[in-house]
DRENTOR-461222 format. One record per residue (C-alpha): residue in three letters; x, y, z. Coordinates in steps of 0.2 Angstrom, whole numbers. Layout:
N
Ala;X;Y;Z;
...
This chain:
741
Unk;478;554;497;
Unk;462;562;494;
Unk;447;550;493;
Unk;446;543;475;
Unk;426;543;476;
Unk;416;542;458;
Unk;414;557;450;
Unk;410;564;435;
Unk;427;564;424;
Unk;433;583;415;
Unk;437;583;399;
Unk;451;573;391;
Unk;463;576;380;
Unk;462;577;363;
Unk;445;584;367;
Unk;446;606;368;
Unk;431;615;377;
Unk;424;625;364;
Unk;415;636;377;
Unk;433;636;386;
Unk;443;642;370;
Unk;432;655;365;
Unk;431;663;382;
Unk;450;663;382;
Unk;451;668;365;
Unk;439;684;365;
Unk;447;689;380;
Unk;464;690;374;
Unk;456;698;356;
Unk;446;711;366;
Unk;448;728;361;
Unk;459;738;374;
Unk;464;723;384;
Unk;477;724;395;
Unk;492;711;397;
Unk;487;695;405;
Unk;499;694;418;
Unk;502;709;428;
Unk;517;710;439;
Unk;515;709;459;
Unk;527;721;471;
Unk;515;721;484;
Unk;512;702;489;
Unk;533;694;488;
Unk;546;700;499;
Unk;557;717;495;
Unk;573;723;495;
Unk;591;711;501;
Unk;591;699;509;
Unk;574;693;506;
Unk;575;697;487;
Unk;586;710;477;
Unk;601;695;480;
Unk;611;684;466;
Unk;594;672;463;
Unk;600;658;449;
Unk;587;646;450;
Unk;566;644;459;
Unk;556;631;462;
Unk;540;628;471;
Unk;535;616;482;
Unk;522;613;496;
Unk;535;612;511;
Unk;522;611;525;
Unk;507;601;518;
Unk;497;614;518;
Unk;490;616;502;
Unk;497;630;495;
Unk;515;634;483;
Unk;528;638;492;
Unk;544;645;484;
Unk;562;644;485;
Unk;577;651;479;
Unk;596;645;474;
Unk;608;660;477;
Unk;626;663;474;
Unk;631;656;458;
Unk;648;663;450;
Unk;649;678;460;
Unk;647;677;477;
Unk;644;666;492;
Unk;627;668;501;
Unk;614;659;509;
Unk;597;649;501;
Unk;581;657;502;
Unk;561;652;505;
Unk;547;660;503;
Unk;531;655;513;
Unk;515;656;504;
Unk;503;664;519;
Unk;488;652;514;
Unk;487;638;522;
Unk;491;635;539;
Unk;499;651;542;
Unk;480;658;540;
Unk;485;672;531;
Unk;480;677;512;
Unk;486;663;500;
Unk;499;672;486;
Unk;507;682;501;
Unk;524;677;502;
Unk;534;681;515;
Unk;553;675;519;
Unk;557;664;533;
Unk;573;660;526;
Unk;582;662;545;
Unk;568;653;554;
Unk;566;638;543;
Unk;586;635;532;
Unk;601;630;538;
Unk;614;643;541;
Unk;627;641;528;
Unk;633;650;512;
Unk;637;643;498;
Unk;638;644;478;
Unk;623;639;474;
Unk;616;636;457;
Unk;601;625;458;
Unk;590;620;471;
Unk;577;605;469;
Unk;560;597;480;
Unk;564;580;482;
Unk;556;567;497;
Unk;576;557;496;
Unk;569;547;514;
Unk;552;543;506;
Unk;542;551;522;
Unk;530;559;513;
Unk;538;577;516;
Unk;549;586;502;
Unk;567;586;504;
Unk;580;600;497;
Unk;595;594;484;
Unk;606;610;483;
Unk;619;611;469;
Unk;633;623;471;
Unk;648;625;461;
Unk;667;631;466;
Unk;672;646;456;
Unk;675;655;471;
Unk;680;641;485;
Unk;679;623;485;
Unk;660;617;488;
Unk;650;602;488;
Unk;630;601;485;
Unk;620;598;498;
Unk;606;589;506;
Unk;594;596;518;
Unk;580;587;525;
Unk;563;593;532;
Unk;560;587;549;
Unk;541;585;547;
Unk;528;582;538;
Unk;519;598;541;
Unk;536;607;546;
Unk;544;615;533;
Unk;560;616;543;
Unk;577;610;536;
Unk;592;603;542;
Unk;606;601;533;
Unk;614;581;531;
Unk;627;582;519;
Unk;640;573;528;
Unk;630;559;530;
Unk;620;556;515;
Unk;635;552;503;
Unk;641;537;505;
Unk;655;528;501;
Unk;664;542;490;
Unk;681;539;493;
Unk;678;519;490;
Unk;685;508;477;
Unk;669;507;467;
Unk;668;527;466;
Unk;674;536;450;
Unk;680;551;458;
Unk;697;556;460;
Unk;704;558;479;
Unk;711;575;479;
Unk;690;580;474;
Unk;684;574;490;
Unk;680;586;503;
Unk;674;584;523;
Unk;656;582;519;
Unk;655;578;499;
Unk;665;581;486;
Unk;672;596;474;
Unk;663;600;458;
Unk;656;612;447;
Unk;635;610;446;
Unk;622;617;439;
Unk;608;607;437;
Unk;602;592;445;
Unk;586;580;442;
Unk;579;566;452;
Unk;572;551;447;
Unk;570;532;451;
Unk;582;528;437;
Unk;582;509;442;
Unk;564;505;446;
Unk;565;500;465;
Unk;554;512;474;
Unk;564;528;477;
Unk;573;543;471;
Unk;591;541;462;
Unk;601;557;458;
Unk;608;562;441;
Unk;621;574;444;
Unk;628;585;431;
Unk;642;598;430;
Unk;651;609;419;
Unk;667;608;425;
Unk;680;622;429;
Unk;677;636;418;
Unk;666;626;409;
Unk;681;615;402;
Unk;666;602;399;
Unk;680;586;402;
Unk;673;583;422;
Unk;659;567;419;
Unk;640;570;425;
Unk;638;556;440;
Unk;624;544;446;
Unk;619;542;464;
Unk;606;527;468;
Unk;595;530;484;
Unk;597;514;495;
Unk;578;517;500;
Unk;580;527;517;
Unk;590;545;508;
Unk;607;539;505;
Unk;616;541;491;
Unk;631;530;484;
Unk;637;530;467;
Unk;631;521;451;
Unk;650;515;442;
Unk;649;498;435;
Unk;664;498;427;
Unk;674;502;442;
Unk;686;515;435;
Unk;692;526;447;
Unk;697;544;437;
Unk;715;547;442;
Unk;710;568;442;
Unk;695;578;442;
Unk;695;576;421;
Unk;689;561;410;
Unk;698;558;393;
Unk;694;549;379;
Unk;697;530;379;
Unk;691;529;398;
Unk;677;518;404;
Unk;660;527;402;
Unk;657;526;422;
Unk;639;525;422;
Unk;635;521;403;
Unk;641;508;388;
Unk;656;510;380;
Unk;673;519;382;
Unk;673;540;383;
Unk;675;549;367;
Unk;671;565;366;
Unk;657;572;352;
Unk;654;553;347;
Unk;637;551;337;
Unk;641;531;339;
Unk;624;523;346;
Unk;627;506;346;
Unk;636;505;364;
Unk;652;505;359;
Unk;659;525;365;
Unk;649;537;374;
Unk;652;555;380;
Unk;648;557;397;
Unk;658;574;400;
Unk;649;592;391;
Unk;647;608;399;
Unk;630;607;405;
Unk;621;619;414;
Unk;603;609;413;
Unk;599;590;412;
Unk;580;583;409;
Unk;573;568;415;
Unk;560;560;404;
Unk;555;541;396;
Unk;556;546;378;
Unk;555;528;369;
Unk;539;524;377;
Unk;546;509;388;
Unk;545;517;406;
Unk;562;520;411;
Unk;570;535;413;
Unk;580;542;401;
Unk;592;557;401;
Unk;592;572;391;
Unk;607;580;392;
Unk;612;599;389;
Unk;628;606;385;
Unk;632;624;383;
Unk;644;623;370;
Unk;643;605;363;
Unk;629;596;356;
Unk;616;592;369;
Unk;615;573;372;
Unk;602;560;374;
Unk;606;544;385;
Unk;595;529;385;
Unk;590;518;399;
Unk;592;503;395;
Unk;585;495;410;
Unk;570;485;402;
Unk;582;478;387;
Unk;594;471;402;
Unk;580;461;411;
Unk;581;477;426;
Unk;600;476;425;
Unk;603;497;424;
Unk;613;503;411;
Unk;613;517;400;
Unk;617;519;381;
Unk;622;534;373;
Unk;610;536;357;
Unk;614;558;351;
Unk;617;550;334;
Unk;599;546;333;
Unk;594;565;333;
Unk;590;572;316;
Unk;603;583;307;
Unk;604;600;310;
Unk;595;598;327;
Unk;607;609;335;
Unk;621;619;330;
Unk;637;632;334;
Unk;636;635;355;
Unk;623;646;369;
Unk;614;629;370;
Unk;610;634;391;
Unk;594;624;393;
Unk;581;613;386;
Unk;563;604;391;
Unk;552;592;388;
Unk;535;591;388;
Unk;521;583;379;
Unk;518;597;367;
Unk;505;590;356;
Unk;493;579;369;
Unk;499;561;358;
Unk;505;554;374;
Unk;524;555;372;
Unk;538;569;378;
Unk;543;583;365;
Unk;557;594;365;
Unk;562;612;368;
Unk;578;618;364;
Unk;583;635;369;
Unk;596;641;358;
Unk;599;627;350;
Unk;598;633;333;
Unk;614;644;338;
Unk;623;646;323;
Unk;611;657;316;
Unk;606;669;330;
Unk;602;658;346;
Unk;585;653;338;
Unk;575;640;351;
Unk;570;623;340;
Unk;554;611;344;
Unk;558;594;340;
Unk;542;580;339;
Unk;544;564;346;
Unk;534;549;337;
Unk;531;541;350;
Unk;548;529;349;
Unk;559;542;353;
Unk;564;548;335;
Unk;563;565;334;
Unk;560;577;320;
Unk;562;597;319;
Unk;545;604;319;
Unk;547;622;323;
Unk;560;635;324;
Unk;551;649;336;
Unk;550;666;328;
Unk;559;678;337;
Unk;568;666;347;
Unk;587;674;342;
Unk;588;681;359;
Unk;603;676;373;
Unk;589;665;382;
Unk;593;656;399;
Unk;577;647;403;
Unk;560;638;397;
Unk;545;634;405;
Unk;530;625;402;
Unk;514;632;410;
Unk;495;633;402;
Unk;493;651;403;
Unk;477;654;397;
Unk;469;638;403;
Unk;466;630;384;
Unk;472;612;387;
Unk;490;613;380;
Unk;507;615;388;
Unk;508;635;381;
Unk;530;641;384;
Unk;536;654;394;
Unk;553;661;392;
Unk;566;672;401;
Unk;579;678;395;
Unk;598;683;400;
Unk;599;703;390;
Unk;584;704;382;
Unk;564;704;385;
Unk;555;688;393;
Unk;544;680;380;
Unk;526;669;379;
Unk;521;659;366;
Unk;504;654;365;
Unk;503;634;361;
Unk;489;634;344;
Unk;491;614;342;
Unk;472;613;341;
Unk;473;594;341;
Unk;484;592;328;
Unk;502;597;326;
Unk;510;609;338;
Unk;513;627;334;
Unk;518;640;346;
Unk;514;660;343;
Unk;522;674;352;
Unk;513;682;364;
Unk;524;693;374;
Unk;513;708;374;
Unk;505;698;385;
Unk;516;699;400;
Unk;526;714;407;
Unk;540;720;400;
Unk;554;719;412;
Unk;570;717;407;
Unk;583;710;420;
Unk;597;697;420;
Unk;584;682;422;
Unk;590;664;425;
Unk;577;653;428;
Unk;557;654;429;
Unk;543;644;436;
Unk;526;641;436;
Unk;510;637;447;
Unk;494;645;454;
Unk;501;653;469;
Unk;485;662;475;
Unk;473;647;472;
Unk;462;657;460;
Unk;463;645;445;
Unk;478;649;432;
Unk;495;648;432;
Unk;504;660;439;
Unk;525;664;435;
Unk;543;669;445;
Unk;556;674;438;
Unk;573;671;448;
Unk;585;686;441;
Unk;605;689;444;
Unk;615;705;448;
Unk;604;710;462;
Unk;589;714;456;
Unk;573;709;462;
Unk;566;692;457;
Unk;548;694;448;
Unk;532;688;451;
Unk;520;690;436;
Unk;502;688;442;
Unk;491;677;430;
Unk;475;687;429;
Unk;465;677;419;
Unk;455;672;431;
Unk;452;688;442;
Unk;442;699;428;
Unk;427;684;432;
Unk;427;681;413;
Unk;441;668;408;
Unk;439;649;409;
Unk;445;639;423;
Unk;453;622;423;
Unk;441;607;417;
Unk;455;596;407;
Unk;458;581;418;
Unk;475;572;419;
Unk;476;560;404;
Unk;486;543;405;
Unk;489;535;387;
Unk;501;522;393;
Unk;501;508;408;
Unk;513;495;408;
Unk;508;480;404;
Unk;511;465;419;
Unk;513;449;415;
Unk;503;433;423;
Unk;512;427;436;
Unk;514;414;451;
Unk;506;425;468;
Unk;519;427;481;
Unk;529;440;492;
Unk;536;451;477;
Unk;523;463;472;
Unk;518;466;454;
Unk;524;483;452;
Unk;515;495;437;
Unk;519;511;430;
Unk;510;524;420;
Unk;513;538;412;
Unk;503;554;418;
Unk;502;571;406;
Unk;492;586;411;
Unk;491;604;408;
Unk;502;608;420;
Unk;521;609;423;
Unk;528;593;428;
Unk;537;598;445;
Unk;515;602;449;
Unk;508;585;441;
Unk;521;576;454;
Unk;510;582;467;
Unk;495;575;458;
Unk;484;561;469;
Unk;489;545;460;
Unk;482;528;461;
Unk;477;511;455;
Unk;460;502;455;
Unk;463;484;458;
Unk;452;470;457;
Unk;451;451;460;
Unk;441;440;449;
Unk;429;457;447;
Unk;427;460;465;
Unk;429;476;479;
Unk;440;488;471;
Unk;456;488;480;
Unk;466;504;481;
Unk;485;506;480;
Unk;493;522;482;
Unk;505;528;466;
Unk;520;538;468;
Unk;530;550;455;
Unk;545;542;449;
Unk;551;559;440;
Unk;548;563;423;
Unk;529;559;417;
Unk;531;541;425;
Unk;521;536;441;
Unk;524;519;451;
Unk;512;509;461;
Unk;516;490;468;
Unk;500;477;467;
Unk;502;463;481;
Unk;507;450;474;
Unk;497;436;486;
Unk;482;441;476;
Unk;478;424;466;
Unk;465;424;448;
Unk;463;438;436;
Unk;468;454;440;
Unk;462;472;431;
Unk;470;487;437;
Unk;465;505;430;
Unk;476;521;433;
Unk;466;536;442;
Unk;473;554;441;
Unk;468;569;452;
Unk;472;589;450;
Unk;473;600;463;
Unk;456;606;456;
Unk;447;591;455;
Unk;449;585;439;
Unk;450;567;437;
Unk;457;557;422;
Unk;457;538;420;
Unk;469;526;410;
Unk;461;510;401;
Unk;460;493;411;
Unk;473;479;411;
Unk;472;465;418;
Unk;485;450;422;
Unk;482;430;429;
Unk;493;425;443;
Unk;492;408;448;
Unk;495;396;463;
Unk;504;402;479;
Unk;498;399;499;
Unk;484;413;495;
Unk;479;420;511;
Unk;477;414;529;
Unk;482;399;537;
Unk;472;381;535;
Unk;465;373;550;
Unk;450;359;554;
Unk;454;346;543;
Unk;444;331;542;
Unk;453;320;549;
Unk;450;319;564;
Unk;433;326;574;
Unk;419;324;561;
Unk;401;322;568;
Unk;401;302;560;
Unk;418;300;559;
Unk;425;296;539;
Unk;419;282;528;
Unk;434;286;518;
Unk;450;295;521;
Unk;446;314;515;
Unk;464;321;507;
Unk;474;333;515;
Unk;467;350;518;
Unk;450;344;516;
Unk;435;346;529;
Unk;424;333;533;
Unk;418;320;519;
Unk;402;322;510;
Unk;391;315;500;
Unk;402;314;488;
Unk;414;306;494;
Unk;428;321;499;
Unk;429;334;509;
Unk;427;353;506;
Unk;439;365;507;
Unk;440;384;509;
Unk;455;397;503;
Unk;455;416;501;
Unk;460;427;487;
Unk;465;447;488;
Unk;471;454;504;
Unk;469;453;521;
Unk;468;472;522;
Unk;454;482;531;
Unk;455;496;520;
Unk;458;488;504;
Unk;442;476;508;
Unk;445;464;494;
Unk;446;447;499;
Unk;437;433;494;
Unk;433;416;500;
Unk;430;401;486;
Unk;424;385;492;
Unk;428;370;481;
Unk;423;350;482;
Unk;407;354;490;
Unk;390;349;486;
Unk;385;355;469;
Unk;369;367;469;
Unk;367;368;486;
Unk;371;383;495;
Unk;383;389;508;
Unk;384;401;523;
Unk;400;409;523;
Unk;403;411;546;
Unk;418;420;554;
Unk;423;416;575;
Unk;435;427;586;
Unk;437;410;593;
Unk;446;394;588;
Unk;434;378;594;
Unk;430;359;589;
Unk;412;354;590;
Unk;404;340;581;
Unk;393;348;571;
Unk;381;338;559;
Unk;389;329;546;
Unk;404;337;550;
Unk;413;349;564;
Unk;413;367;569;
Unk;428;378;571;
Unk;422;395;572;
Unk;419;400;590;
Unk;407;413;597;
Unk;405;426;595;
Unk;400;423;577;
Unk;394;431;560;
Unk;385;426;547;
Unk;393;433;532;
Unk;383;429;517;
Unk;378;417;508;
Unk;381;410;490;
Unk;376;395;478;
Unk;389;380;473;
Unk;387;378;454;
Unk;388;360;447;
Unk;407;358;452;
Unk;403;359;469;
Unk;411;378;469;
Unk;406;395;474;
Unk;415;411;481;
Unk;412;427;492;
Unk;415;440;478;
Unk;396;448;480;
Unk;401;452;500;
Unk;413;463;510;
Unk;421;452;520;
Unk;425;468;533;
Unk;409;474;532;
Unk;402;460;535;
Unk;413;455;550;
Unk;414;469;558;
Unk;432;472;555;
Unk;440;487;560;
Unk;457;485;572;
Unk;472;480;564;
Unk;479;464;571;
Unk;461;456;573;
Unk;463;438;572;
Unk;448;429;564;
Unk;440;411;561;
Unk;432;405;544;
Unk;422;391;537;
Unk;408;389;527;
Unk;393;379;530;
Unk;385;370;515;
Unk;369;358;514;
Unk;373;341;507;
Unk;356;332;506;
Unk;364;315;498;
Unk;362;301;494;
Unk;379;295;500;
Unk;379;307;514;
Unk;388;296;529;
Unk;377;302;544;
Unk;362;309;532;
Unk;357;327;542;
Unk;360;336;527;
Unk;373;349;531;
Unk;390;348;530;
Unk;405;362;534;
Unk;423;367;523;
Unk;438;368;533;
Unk;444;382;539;
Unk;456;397;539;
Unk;462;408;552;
Unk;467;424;545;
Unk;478;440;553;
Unk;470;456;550;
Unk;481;468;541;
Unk;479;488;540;
């Protein structure tokens, strides 16, 4: 994780750069200016089999760490049998120029050929490299989808692990039929597949969707929960095994509420339809409450929203089918290929794209506005949107703030439309003289800055042979355009509730928007701010859980009042922030183990029995004790020492020992053997009570190795009356504490 130090923060959203805008603006106005993306022959691969093949689907990734996009490409489909492809970006630790791709398909992907419709970056073992989900379908011979796993960090080489990744397919608690299952998976027909942690635990879960057999839309979508370390077993809490490859109406709903029945608009858990010919499912929470939930396409049906309804069920996952909750009219007659979502007009929730949706009256695209609940209203129809489209993507072209739309299209010209919400309601304008016009049998399309110059950048996978595109953004190349300066913007971060400290963290999620594509804000550094009582920052790492939703998990031994904030970084820098929660957790051990009780030891000996845990007695008639709050973590630095029972307005030396003794010391004993080190010192108030927060305890001590064991105490002055021995200093007892990482 980059280094989250202060910084001056870029603009957030709703806020619009008027410098930034009007730069962008004149340049596209300007008389005789030439389209803003250009396309690029000279800096992707040429010719079969490093392009010119049956390309259905790219995505980008960063598969070696290096720092630049790479790209890869899912080949085959329908019509042919034939083999995976990456491109590596030259940047980087290759050394070259960064946007040069070349393809290393036969040095870095497994060998096999398959039918391959979709391929998706997913880390599936959680070891910080980007794994490979391939989704294939069996027009021509059975196939299952694969897993491929990257064998290093800063490797980019794959292996392929399908045999062992499913588990437990053929078992009792699986829904699909026997005669489906194959040697290393299982048959079906798919065509898109997302990722997620659909049931809030720490890792990615699989949501698989098909189409069925010549798109019969009768086979169910699937889900697949991660058990933590990459493997996949199937979600079916009904336990209903499908006798053959189709479900019919009046069957358990699998993974969701209800019984199967097709084309229901019931939403109150009592049918759902689970089976539609999809050829693109999204990932997204749309009511707000930060669980995933599925939008569901449907080629020839009426696309489908599903409801998580993990939160409702007290983290029992479930899943509701709520399509009768969309407004009338949202989508009609059939072409419906592909949706998206995407928080169109910066108000902190996911809107939706629907390409073709509008079908019934020439395969217009809709835009539907979320309110924030996950109602939806028809906003938009997109003019001259009646083409056969396959794909929509999201990508900021000309660098205003707002997620602008890029389109490719199946037998007709590409489109852009500029996004001109202005910080009100959305509204997209065609701007497709902006972009070359090319027109091959495109499938899919994605964007990033390839070439590291600051705007966004687009590929275009293409069928029948030809040669997948790469339209070079040069916005920023003509030295006039604006660059990025809109941070990440985080409106929501769940709230967590007070609790009792112990092993189980408190785990928080947040959802984080930019102007960027969301397979690019994945990659953003994302992290939590912690603090005890207002003490050291601590710093806990966040990880995407798909969608717009990132996940980290507070410690949950950290004992008093607890603010977290959310931090976002871009890969330019920019940094956004959330507001600042905060919780109570209460009680629990705290940290380190007690030691030199009073007892026994004392410099005097005790008037009065002192009460378990206590030091020596004092003055008043007790002893005082010590207890830590926070961590006992070197990097996080955040724990903090409070002495209660001690002598009130006197002040006290906080000491730490790599040693364990007992020496009388004074009124009481010392524990803390040499070598020794003064750690600070703080004042008791009138109840005898003071803590460390002002001081690094690692600083301070010296701390550094992991696995350091260390002594504390702290050593107060006690000037009585009532003091038993009467030398006027006294010590707590004491804690012995491990040293964590």
């Amino acid at each position: 994780m980059r280094s989250p130090e202060p910084r001056a923060l870029a603009s957030s959203r709703p806020f619009v750069s008027t410098l930034s805008v009007g730069l962008a603006i004149g340049w596209l106005l300007a008389p005789g200016a030439s389209a803003q993306f250009v396309e690029n022959t000279a800096d992707i691969p040429s010719g079969n089999p490093g392009n010119n093949s049956v390309s259905e689907n790219v995505d980008f990734g960063d598969v070696d760490n290096d720092g630049d996009w790479d790209a890869i490409f899912a080949d085959g489909g329908d019509s042919t049998r034939d083999q995976n492809r990456i491109w590596i970006n030259q940047g980087g630790l290759q050394g070259g120029t960064k946007g040069v791709f070349l393809d290393d398909t036969s040095a870095r992907f497994p060998a096999i050929t398959d039918q391959s419709r979709d391929i998706e970056f997913v880390d599936f073992d959680g070891d910080e490299d980007i794994d490979i989900y391939v989704s294939n379908t069996s027009t021509i011979v059975a196939d299952t989808n694969r897993w491929w796993r990257n064998t290093g960090v800063h490797s980019g080489t794959y292996v392929d692990e399908t045999s062992t990744r499913w588990v437990n397919l053929g078992a009792p608690t699986s829904s699909i039929p026997t005669a489906d299952l194959l040697p290393e998976g299982f048959l079906d027909f798919s065509c898109d597949c997302d990722f997620g942690d659909l049931d809030n635990d720490g890792d990615m879960d699989l949501f698989h969707s098909t189409y069925g057999g010549q798109f019969n839309g009768n086979v169910p979508s699937r889900i697949f929960l991660n058990d933590g370390n990459g493997f996949f077993s199937e979600f079916n809490p009904s336990g209903y095994k499908l006798p053959n490859r189709n479900i019919t109406n009046g069957a358990p709903g699998v993974w969701c509420e209800g019984t199967q029945q097709a084309d229901t608009t019931n939403t109150t858990g009592q049918f759902c339809d689970i089976a539609s010919s999809a050829l693109d499912i999204d990932l997204g929470d749309i009511d707000g409450d930060f669980d995933i939930d599925v939008l569901h396409g449907a080629r020839q049906e009426l696309p489908r929203l599903f409801q998580n309804r993990l939160e409702e069920n007290g983290g029992s996952l479930s899943f509701r089918d709520i399509t009768g909750t969309f407004p009338a009219g949202y989508s009609q007659g059939n072409g419906h290929y592909e949706q998206e979502m995407g928080d169109l007009d910066n108000d902190g929730d996911l809107d939706i794209y629907g390409l073709n949706w509008d079908a019934q009256f020439g395969l217009n695209d809709n835009l539907l506005e979320n309110d924030g609940t996950g109602a939806f209203t028809i906003d938009q129809i997109l003019s001259n949107s009646g083409a056969d489209d396959n794909e929509g993507d999201f990508i900021d072209y000309d660098l205003d703030g707002d997620l602008d739309l890029f389109v490719t299209s199946f037998f007709a010209a590409n489109r852009l439309y500029r996004n001109d919400h202005g910080g009100g309601a959305f509204n997209f304008v065609e701007v497709s003289s902006q972009i070359p016009s090319i027109n091959f049998v495109g499938l899919d399309g994605d964007g990033c800055d390839v070439d590291g110059d600051g705007d966004y950048d687009f590929m275009i996978s293409n069928d029948n042979g030809s040669r997948n595109l790469y339209f070079e953004n040069v916005l920023r190349n003509n030295g006039s355009g604006p660059t990025d300066t809109y941070a990440p913007y985080i409106p929501n971060v769940e709230q967590a509730a007070n609790r009792a400290a112990g092993a189980a963290p408190t785990v928080v999620r947040a959802h984080v928007y930019d102007n960027a594509p969301y397979y690019i804000t994945w990659y953003n550094e994302t992290w939590l701010e912690v603090k005890v009582n207002g003490g050291a920052a601590q710093i806990v790492p966040m990880i995407t859980s798909g969608a717009q939703i990132f996940r980290g998990e507070i410690p949950g031994n950290l004992v008093g009042n607890i603010t977290y904030q959310v931090f976002s970084e871009d890969e330019y820098g920019n940094q956004g922030s959330s507001a600042i929660r905060s919780y109570v957790a209460t009680g629990g051990a705290g940290v380190g183990t007690p030691m030199c009780f009073g007892d026994t030891g004392c410099q005097c000996g005790n008037t009065t029995p002192v009460g378990a845990g206590e030091g020596c007695e004092n003055s008043q008639g007790h002893g005082a004790i010590l207890t830590a709050s926070g961590s006992a973590s070197i990097g996080a630095d955040d724990l903090v020492f409070t002495v209660t029972q001690g002598r009130p307005n006197q002040p006290a030396l906080f000491v730490q020992g790599q040693n364990l003794i007992s020496v009388p010391f004074k009124d009481g004993k010392l524990c803390t053997g040499n070598p020794t080190e003064r750690l600070g010192v703080a004042f008791m108030n009138a109840s005898g009570q003071t803590d460390s927060s002002a001081l690094s305890v690692v600083t301070e001590g010296n701390l550094s190795t992991p696995g350091s064991v260390r002594y504390y105490q702290a050593w107060y002055r006690d000037p009585g009356p009532g003091s038993p021995c009467g030398q006027g200093s006294n010590f707590t007892s004491g804690l012995t504490i491990t040293w964590l990482p």
